[in-house]
C-alpha positions in Angstrom: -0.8 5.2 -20.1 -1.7 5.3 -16.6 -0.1 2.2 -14.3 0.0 1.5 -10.7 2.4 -1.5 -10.6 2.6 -3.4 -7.0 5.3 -5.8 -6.0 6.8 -7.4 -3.0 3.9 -9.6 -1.7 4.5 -13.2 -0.7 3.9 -15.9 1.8 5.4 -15.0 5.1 5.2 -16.5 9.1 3.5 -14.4 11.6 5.7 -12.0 12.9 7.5 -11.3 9.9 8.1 -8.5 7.8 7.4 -7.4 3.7 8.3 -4.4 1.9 5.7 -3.7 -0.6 6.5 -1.1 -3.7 4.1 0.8 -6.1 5.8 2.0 -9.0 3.6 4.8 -10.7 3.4 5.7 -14.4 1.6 7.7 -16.8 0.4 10.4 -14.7 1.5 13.4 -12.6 2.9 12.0 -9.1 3.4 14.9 -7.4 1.4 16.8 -5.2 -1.0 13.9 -4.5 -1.7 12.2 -1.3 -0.8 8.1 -2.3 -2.0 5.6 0.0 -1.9 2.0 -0.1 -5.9 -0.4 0.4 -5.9 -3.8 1.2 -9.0 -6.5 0.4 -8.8 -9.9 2.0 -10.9 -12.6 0.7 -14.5 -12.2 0.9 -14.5 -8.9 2.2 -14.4 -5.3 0.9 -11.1 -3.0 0.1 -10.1 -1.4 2.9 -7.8 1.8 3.8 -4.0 0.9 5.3 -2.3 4.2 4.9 -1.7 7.3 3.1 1.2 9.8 2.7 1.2 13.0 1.7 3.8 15.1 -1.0 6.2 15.6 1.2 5.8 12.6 3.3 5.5 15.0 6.5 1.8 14.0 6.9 0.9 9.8 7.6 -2.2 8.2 8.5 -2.5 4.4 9.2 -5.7 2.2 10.1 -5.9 1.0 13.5 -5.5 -2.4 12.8 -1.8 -1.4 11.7 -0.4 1.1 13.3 3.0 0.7 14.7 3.9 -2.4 12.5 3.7 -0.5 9.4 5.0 2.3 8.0 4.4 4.2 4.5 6.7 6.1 2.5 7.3 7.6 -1.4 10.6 8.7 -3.2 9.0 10.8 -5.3 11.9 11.1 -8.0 11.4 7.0 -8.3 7.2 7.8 -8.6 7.0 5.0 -6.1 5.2 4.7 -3.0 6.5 1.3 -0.4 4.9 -0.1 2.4 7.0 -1.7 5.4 5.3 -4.1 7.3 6.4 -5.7 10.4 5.4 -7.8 13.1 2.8 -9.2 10.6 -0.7 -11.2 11.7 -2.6 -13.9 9.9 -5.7 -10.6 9.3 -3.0 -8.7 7.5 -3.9 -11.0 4.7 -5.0 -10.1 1.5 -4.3 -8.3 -1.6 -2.2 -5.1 -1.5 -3.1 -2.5 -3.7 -2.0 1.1 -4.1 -3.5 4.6 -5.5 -4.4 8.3 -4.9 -6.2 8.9 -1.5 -9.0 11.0 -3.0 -11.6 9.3 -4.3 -12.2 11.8 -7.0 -8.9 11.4 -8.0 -8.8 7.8 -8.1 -6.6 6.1 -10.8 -7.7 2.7 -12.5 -6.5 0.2 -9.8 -3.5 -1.9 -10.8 -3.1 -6.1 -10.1 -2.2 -6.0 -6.5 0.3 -7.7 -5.1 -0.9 -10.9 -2.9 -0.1 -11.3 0.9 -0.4 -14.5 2.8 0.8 -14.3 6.3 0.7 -18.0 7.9 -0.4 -18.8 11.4 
């Protein structure tokens, strides 16, 4: 059974930090660029940041680069986020799953991110 399982979201200040985890099951991890989307309320899912296999290769949105960073153990299948330096926009659900679209797993729960003014 397939499963993309986020954790780690919560309600933090401005200016603080989360570490969010995506713990992947049921399917072949390797060799696939992971990424992690993110959809705040009334708006559409959006790209944060991808990684590839061997975690040389990164890619961030605008809107985060510098505050986060992406990374995978890839004997743990899981994929984190570490975000820092966190704004009030950063919030929204937190979602992870294959960059490709055409690879695209079935999206898991999310893991929820408030980040107070």
């Amino acid at each position: 059974q397939v499963q993309l399982v986020e954790s780690g979201g919560g309600l933090v200040q401005a200016g603080g930090s989360l570490r969010l985890s995506c713990a992947a099951s049921g399917f072949t991890f390797s060799g696939d660029m992971m990424a992690w989307f993110r959809q705040a309320p009334g708006k559409e899912r959006e790209f944060v940041a991808s990684i590839d296999w061997t975690s040389t290769n990164t890619h961030y949105a605008d809107s985060v680069k510098g505050r986060f960073t992406i990374s995978r153990d890839n004997a743990k299948n899981t994929v984190y986020l570490q975000m820092n330096s966190l704004k009030p926009e950063d919030t929204g659900v937190y979602y992870c799953n294959k960059l490709a679209i055409r690879s695209r797993l079935p999206w898991g729960q999310g893991t929820p991110v408030t980040v107070s003014s």
